[in-house]
C-alpha positions in Angstrom: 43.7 -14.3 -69.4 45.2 -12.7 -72.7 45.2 -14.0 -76.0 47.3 -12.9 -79.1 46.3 -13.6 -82.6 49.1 -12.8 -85.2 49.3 -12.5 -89.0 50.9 -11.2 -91.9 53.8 -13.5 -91.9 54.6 -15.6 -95.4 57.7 -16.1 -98.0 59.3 -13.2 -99.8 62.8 -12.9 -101.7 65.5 -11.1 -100.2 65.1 -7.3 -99.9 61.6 -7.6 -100.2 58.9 -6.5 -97.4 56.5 -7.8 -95.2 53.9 -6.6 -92.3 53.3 -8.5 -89.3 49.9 -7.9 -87.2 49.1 -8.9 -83.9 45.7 -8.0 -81.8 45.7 -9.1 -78.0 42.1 -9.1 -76.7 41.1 -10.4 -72.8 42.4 -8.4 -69.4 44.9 -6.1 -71.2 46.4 -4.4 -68.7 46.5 -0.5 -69.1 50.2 0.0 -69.1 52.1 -3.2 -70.8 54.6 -3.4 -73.6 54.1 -5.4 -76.2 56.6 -6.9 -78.8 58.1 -9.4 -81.4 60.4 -12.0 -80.9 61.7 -15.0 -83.2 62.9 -18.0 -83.3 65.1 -19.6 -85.9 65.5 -23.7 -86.3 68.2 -24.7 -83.3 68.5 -21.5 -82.0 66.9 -19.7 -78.6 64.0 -17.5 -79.2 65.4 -14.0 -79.4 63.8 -10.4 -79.0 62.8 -8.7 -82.1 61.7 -5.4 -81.3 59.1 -4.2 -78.3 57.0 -1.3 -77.7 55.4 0.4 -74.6 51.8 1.9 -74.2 53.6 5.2 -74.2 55.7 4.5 -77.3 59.0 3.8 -76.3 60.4 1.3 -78.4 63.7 -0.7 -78.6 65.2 -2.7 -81.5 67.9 -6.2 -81.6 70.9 -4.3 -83.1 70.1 -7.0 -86.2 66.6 -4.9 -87.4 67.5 -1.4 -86.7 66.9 0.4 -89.2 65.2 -2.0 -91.0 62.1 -2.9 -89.1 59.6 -0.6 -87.5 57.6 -1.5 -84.4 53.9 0.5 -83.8 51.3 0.0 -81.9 47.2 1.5 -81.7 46.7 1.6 -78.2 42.7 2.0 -78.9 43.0 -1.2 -80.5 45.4 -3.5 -78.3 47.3 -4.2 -81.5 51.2 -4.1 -82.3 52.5 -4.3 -86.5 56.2 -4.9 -87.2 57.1 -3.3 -90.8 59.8 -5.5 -91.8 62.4 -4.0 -94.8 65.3 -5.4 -96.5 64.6 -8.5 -95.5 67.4 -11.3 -95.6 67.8 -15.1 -95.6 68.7 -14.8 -91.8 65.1 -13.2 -90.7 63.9 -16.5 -91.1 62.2 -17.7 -88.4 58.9 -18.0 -86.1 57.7 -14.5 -85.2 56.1 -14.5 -81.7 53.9 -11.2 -80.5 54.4 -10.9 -76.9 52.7 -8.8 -74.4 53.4 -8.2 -70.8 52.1 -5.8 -67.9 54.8 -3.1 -67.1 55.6 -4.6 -63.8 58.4 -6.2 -62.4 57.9 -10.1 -62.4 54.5 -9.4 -64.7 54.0 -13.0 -66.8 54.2 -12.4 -70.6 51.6 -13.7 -72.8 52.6 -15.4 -76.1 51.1 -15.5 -79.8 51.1 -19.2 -81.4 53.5 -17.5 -83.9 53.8 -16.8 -87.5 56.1 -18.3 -89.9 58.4 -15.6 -92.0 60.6 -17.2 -94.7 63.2 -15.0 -96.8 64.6 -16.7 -99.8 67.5 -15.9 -101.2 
């Protein structure tokens, strides 16, 4: 079993900046990807950004160049850097991780709330 703990989520105005933490502990697996999705009120949860133990990373065309995805290996955590941020980044911020293998089950967060005023 794996379990993910996130943080860092909370209200901020537009434009502002936030930091979003996750730390998976358990039966990591040694080569996984781990990543952010969200979830907005009515609408299908939707990938964020995600990141593999080797670095490779890959961004929603919405948060490119906005948003930064890292991860500390050592650790077993994953932080999304989240800039500019607008009204429509509001949602339910899942961390996800995963075992780089076809049909591998992905393990959820209980998700953080990130609100962007306007």
């Amino acid at each position: 079993q794996v379990q993910l703990v996130e943080s860092g989520g909370g209200l901020v105005q537009a434009g502002g900046s936030l930091r979003l933490s996750c730390a998976a502990s358990g039966s990591i697996f040694s080569s996984n990807v781990m990543g952010w999705y969200r979830q907005a009120p009515g609408k299908q949860r939707e990938l964020v950004a995600t990141i593999t133990t080797g670095g490779s990373t890959n961004y929603a065309d919405s948060v490119k160049g906005r948003f930064t995805i890292s991860r500390e290996n050592a650790k077993n955590t994953v932080l999304l850097e989240m800039n500019s941020l607008k009204p429509e980044d509001t949602a339910v911020y899942y961390c996800n991780i995963r075992a780089l293998a076809r049909g591998a089950r992905p393990y959820w967060g209980q998700g953080t709330q990130v609100t962007v005023s306007s």
